[in-house]
Each structure stands twice: as C-alpha cells, then as structure tokens.
C-alpha positions in Angstrom: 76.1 -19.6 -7.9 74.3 -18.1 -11.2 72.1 -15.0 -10.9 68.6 -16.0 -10.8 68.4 -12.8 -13.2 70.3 -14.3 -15.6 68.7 -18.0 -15.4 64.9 -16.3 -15.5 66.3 -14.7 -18.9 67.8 -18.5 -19.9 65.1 -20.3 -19.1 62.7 -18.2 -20.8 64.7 -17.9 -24.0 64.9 -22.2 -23.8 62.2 -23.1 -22.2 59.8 -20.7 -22.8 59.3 -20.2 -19.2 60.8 -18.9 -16.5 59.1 -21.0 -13.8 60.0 -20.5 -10.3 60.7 -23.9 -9.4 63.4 -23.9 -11.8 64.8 -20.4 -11.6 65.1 -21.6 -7.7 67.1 -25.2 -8.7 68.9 -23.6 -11.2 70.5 -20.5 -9.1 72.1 -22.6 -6.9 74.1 -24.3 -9.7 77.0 -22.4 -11.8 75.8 -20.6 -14.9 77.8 -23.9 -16.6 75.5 -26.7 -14.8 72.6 -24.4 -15.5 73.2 -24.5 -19.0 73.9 -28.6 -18.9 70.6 -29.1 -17.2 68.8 -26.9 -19.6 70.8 -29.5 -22.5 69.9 -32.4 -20.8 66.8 -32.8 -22.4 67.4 -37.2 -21.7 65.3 -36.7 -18.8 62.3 -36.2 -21.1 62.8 -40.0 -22.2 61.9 -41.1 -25.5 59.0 -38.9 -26.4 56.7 -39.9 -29.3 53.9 -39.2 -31.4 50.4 -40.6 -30.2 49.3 -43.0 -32.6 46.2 -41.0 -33.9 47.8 -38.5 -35.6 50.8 -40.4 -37.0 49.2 -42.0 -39.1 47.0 -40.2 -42.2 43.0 -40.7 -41.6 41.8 -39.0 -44.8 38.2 -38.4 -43.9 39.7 -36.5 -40.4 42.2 -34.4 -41.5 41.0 -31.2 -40.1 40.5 -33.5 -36.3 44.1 -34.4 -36.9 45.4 -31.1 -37.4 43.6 -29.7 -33.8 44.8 -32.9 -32.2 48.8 -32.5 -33.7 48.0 -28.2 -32.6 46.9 -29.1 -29.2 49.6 -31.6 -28.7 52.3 -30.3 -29.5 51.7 -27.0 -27.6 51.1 -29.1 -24.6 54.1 -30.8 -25.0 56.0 -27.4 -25.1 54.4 -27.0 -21.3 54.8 -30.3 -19.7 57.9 -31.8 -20.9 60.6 -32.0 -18.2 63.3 -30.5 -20.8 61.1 -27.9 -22.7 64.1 -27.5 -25.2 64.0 -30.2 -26.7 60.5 -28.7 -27.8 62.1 -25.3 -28.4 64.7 -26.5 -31.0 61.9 -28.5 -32.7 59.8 -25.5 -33.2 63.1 -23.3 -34.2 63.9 -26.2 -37.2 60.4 -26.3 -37.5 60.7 -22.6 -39.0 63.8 -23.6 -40.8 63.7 -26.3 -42.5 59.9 -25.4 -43.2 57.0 -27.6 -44.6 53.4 -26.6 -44.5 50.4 -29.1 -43.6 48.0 -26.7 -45.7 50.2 -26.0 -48.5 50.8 -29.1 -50.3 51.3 -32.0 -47.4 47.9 -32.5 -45.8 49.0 -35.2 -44.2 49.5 -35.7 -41.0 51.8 -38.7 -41.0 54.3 -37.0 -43.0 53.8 -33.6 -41.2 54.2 -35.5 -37.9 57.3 -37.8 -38.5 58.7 -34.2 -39.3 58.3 -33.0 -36.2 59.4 -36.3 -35.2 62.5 -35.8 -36.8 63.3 -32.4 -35.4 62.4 -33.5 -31.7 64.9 -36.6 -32.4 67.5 -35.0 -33.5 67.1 -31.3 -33.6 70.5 -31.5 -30.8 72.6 -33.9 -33.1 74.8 -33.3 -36.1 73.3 -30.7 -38.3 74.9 -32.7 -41.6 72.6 -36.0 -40.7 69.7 -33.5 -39.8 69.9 -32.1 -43.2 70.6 -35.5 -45.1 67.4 -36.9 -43.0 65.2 -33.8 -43.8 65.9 -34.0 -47.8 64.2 -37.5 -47.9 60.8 -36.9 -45.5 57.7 -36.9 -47.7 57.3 -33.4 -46.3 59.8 -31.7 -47.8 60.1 -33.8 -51.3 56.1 -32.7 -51.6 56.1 -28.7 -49.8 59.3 -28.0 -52.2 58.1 -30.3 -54.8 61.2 -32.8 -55.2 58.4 -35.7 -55.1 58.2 -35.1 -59.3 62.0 -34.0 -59.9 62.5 -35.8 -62.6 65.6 -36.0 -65.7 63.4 -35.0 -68.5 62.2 -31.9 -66.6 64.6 -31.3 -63.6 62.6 -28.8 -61.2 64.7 -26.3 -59.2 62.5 -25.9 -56.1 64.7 -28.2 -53.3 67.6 -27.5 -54.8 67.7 -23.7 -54.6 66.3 -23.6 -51.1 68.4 -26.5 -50.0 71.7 -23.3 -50.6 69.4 -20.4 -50.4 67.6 -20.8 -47.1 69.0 -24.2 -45.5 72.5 -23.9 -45.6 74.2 -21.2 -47.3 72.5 -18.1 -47.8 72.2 -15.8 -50.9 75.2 -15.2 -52.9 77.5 -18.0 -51.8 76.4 -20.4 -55.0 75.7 -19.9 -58.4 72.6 -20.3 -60.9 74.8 -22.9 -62.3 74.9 -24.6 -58.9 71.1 -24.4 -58.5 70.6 -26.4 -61.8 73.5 -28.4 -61.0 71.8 -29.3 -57.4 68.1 -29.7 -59.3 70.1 -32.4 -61.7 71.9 -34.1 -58.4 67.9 -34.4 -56.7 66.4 -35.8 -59.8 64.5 -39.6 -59.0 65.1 -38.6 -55.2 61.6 -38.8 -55.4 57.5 -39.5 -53.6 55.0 -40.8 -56.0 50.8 -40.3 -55.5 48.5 -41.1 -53.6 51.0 -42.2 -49.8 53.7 -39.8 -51.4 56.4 -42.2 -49.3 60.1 -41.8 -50.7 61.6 -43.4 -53.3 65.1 -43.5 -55.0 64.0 -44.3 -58.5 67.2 -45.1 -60.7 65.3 -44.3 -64.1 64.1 -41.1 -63.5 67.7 -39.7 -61.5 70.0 -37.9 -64.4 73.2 -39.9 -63.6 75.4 -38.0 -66.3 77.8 -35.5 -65.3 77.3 -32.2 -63.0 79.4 -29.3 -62.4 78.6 -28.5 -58.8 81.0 -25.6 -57.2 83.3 -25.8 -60.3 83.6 -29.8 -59.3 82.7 -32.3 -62.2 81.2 -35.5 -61.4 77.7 -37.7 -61.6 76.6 -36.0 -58.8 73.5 -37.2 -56.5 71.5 -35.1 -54.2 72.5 -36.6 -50.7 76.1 -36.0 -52.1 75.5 -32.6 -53.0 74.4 -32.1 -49.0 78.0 -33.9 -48.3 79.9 -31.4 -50.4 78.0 -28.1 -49.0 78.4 -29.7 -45.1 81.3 -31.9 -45.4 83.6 -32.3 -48.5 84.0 -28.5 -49.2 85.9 -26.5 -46.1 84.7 -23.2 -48.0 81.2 -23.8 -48.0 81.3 -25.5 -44.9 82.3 -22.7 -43.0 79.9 -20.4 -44.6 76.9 -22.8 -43.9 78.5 -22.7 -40.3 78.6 -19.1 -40.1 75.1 -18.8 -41.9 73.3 -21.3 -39.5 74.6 -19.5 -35.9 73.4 -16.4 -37.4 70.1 -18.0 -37.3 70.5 -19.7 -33.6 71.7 -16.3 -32.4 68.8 -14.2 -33.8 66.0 -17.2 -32.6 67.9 -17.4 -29.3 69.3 -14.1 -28.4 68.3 -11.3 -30.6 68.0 -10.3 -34.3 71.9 -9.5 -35.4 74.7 -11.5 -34.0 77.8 -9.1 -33.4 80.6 -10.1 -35.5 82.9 -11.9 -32.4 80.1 -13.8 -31.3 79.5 -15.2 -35.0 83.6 -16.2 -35.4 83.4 -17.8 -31.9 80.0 -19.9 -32.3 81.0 -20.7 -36.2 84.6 -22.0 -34.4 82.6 -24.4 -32.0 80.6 -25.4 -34.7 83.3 -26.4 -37.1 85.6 -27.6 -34.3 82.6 -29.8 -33.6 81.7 -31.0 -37.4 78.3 -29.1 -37.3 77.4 -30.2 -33.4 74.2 -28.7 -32.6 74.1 -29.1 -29.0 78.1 -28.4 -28.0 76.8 -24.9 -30.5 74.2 -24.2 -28.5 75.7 -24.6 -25.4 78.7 -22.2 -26.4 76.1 -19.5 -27.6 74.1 -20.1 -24.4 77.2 -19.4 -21.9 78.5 -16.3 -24.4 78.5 -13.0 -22.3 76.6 -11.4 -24.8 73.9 -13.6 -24.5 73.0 -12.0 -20.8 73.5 -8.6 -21.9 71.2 -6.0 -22.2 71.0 -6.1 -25.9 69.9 -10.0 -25.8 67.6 -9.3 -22.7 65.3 -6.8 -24.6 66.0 -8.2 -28.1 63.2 -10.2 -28.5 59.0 -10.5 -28.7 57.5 -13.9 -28.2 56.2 -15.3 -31.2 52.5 -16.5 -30.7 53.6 -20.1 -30.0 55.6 -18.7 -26.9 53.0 -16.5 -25.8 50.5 -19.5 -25.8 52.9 -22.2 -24.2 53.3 -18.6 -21.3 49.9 -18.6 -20.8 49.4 -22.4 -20.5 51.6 -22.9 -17.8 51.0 -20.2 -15.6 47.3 -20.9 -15.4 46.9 -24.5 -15.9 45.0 -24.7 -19.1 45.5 -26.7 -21.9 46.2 -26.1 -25.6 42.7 -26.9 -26.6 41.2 -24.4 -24.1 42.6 -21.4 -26.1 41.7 -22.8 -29.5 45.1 -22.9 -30.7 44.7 -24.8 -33.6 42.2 -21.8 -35.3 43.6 -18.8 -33.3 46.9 -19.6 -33.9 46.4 -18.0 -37.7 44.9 -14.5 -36.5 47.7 -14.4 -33.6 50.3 -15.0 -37.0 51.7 -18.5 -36.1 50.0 -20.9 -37.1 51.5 -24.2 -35.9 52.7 -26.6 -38.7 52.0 -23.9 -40.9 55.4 -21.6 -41.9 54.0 -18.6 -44.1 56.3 -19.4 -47.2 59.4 -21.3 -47.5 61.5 -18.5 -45.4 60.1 -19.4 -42.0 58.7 -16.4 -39.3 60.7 -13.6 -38.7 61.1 -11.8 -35.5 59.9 -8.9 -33.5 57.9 -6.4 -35.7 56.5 -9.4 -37.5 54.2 -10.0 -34.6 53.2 -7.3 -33.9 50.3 -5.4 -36.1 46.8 -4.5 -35.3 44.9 -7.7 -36.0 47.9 -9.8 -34.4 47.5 -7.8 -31.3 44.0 -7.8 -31.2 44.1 -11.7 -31.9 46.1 -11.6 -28.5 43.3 -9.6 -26.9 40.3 -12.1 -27.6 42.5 -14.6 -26.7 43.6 -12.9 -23.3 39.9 -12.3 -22.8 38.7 -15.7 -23.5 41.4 -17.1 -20.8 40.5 -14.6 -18.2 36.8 -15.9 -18.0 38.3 -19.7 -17.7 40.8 -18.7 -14.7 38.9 -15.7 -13.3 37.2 -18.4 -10.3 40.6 -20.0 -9.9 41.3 -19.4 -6.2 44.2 -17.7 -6.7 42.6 -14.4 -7.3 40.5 -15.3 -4.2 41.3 -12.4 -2.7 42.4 -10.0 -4.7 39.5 -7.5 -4.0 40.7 -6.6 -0.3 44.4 -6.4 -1.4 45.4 -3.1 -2.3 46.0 -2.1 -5.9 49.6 -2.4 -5.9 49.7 -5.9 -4.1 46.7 -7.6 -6.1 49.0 -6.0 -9.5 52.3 -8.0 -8.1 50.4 -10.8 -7.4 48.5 -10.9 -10.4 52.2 -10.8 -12.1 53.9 -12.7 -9.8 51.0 -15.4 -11.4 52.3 -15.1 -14.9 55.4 -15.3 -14.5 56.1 -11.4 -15.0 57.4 -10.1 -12.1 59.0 -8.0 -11.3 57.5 -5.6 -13.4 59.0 -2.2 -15.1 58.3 0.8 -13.1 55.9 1.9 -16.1 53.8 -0.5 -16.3 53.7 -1.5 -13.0 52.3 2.2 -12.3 50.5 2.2 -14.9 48.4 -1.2 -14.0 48.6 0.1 -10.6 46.6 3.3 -11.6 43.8 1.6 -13.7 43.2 -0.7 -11.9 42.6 1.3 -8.8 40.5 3.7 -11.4 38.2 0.3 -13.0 37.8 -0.6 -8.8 36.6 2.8 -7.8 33.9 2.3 -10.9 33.1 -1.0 -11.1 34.5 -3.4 -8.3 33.0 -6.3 -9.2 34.6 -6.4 -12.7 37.7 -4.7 -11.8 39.6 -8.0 -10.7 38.6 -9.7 -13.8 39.7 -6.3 -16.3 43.2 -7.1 -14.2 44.1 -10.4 -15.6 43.3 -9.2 -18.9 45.4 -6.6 -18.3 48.4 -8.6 -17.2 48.3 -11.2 -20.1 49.0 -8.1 -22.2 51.3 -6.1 -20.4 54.4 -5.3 -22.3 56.4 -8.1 -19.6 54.0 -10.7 -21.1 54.9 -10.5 -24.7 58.9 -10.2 -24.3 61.0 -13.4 -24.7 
C-alpha cells in the first residue's frame, strides 16, 4: 500500500488537488497503480471544445475569451483525470501563444488547447510537428508571413531556443538556416488558416547542423527530434529538465536528468512512459520536491474551486487572472511562466487577497461552517483546513490561526468566522503545490 503522504503530494502536483476521495482510493493501491490511475486519463472520454468558443465570432471576442477562461478552469476541477488538464496547461506555457498578443481568435487559440489536451501524453516529435502548423503559433511567432524574399527568424529561433534545444546547442547559422527551411509554411489574412504555399518556400539549398540539403521546416523538426542522435538527446535532456521543474521542483539533480532523458530516448520522446518514470523517481517524494514548489495562480484557482463548489466564473477568472500574474491563454512573452518567486510580489499577493475575500462572502452561509462559532478555536481552524484541502497544517501556522482567530472572536464574534476562511485561503498550506 502507498503512503497516503505521498499520494496527497502526487495528486496535488497532477491533479491539482489532493481530494480525499482519491487520496483514500489511491492508498490502498501500490505507489505503481497509483501512478497508472493518475495516467489513465481515458476515463475522461473524448473531451472537446463547446462549439461557442471554437469557432471565431468577431463582434464577441472579449465573451469568448471569459467563456474559454471559465471553461477551461472548470474543466481542470471536474474532469475525472485532472492531468490530462495539467499537461495541457504545462505545454500551454511551453509551446506558448497569446490570445491578446497577435491571435485574437478564439478558434485558433482553442484548437491549441485542443491539441495539447489531445496529445499532450503522446509522442513529443508529432506534438511538435502538429504545433508548427496551428494558426497560433505561425501568427504569435509570426511564421504566417515567412516568406523567401524576406525570410523572418522568429519560429525558427524559438523552435531550438525555447522548444527543443536550449541556448547554445545551435548556431546563428542554424537559426537562418531553420528561418529558410519555414519559409511558405505559411497563414494568410483575414481566417489566418495554414497554408503550404510552394512559391513563397526557398527550396534552394540549407546548411542545417553542418548538413547540406533543400531543407523544409517539418524536416528541420525531424532532424532536431529524430534524424540527429546528438541533438536528440539534448532536446531529451532539455525537455525533462522542464517536466522536472513544472512537476517536482525548480533544478533536476543530475541522476534524475540521465535516468528520465534514458526513458525518454528509450521510448522515442514518449511523453507519458516519461512522465510516469519521473512520477515513481524517489526524488520526486523527497523533501526537496515536497517544498519545492508555489502554485501558480491557475492552481490556486482550480484549489479553491473544488474545495468550495464554485465555479470559474464566480471568481472572475478571466479578469483576475492578470492581477493574480496568470492570465489564462495569455503567456507573458514567448518564454512561458516561471516558478516560485514569480508569483509572489505585492500586487500578486494582494490579487490573492481580494480574491480570497470575494470567495469568503460567496461560501461564508455554506453549512459547512454552521457551526463553527461553538467549536473551539483550534477545532473550527482544523476544520476550516480540513475544508480546503490543507490539513494537516504546520505547527506555525496552525498556532498562529489558532491564536487570531481566538483574538478576532474575543473582539468581534460575529465576523470572526468569516476573517477565518479568509485566513485559510491564504495560509502558507494554501499556496504550496
């Protein structure tokens, strides 16, 4: 039987919760099975975008946008197999594209998502050749007007730089090489839909990693993730790095990085069987990983949603999302979020305390806090935890909640149970991954 320590910290790192159904139906299975039913995200069927936001209404784009906001967040809560949802949102912040930076659509924007919900578990090779071609990309990194006369270097550089390889591991040689490969890979004005357009693709000859040849841009991906061993290990290596600081903490330890890069060469680039390895490493339950991460403000929504029944619209997520710093469908620049100290400055935390505030007048009637006025501090703080999904807490801030709240109740008893939930939602418990 797994630890139920140890399946809270999986579940919440995959899932974004640990809910105590699960933790419960999960301890009684091996650490293994855990991990297989935490992959088997087939039970969420065949999930797809709701017609009114696939498609681009160009007199509601702003109504789109809260509609794609709200439903995606609520997706995160209800899906059976919330990481399928989780590995979205992590390629989401790799292979990034912005809605309000160039796209403004939300057909493109949403057959993105699509695309990382669909096959953000397969092969990362076919992930990457898929992602080159969406509207969304060719317009955010501006391959829609590569063209032979005037070959731009956007895709091409970010395609080694921040997709696959990482700095140092090509040349500028490459990058114009690459920006020659992309040219007529293309998505015209005004539906921006791709297009392979023969005249406009420079078909003469490329030297691309020292290799000579007419070289085209899907090819290029082949010869990064397929043809070259090389660079295929060091895309390998570069893209655990990346699961390993989303997943476990910031700074994979050397072993980890050889073994996870093995399983995902051993594998040809095989998200899942990756994921899975780097989910059952012992490192992954160690202290290190445990306290390694914040949640990002997506997480810290999708926390709150599920412990208290709201739904995504409720918190405004669609304009609160920029003051918390993650702003759904909207990377900050062509690097993706970072982690940890990121989220954390004064108008980000104080974006989390109007929002905590705003929930605790929608839930402060629910009957679970009934009662808390005749328990006794210390009970109405576990059970106020115990409701988010937070307990047990540290001795610190359970004493610390503890003694304010018996301090607000000796002043004010009326508002005292109300100035606790508040209190929880922003207890140090509540923002860790």
């Amino acid at each position: 039987m797994a630890d139920p320590a140890d399946i809270a910290h999986l579940l919440r790192r995959t899932e974004f919760v640990a809910r105590p159904a699960r933790v419960t139906a999960l301890s009684a299975l091996t650490l293994e099975q855990a991990v297989d039913d935490v992959l088997n995200v087939s039970l969420n069927g065949s999930p797809t975008v709701p017609s009114s936001i696939a498609v681009h209404n160009s007199t509601s784009g702003w109504e789109q946008y809260v509609e794609a906001v709200n439903w995606w967040l609520d997706a995160m809560v209800t899906r059976p197999r919330p990481f399928q949802e989780r590995m979205a949102l992590f390629w989401h912040g790799h292979f990034t594209s912005s809605w309000w930076d160039g796209i403004g659509r939300s057909d493109h924007m949403m057959a993105q998502n699509q695309l990382f919900r669909t096959q953000g578990l397969g092969n990362f090779r076919a992930l990457t050749q898929a992602m080159a071609l969406q509207p969304a990309m060719l317009v955010y990194l501006n391959n829609n007007d590569n063209r032979r006369e005037a070959p731009n270097q956007n895709f091409a550089r970010e395609l080694m730089e921040l997709f696959t390889l990482g700095v140092g591991n090509y040349t500028e040689a490459d990058v114009e090489a690459s920006s020659r490969a992309w040219t007529g890979f293309n998505a015209d004005w005004p539906e921006y839909q791709y297009q392979f357009h023969p005249t406009r693709h420079d078909s003469g000859n490329k030297t691309f990693f020292g290799t000579t040849r007419a070289w085209t841009g899907p090819q290029i991906i082949d010869e990064i993730l397929r043809d070259n061993p090389p660079k295929k290990e060091v895309a390998a290596r570069f893209i655990v790095r990346k699961l390993w600081d989303a997943f476990a903490h910031p700074g994979a330890p050397a072993p980890v990085v050889d073994a996870l890069a093995a399983v995902f060469l051993s594998t040809d680039l095989d998200i899942r069987a990756t994921m899975r390895a780097l989910l059952l490493r012992p490192e992954f339950y160690g202290t290190t990983a445990r306290q390694g991460l914040v949640r990002t403000p997506i997480e810290w929504m999708v926390a709150l949603l599920e412990a208290t029944g709201l739904v995504a619209n409720d918190l405004g997520a669609s304009w609160m999302g920029e003051r918390l710093g993650q702003s759904v469908y909207n990377p900050p620049n062509v690097a993706g979020w970072k982690h940890n100290a990121y989220w954390l400055t004064t108008s980000t935390l104080s974006a989390r305390g109007q929002m905590a505030r705003n929930v605790t007048w929608r839930i402060r009637t629910q009957p679970a806090f009934a009662n808390l006025a005749s328990m006794t501090p210390a009970a109405a703080v576990d059970h106020v935890a115990a409701y988010f999904r937070i307990a047990p807490l540290s001795t610190a801030s359970r004493d610390a909640m503890v003694t304010t709240y018996q301090n607000e109740r000796t002043r004010t008893s009326w508002a005292a149970p109300v100035s606790l939930l508040t209190m929880a939602m922003l207890a140090p418990e509540m923002h860790m991954a």
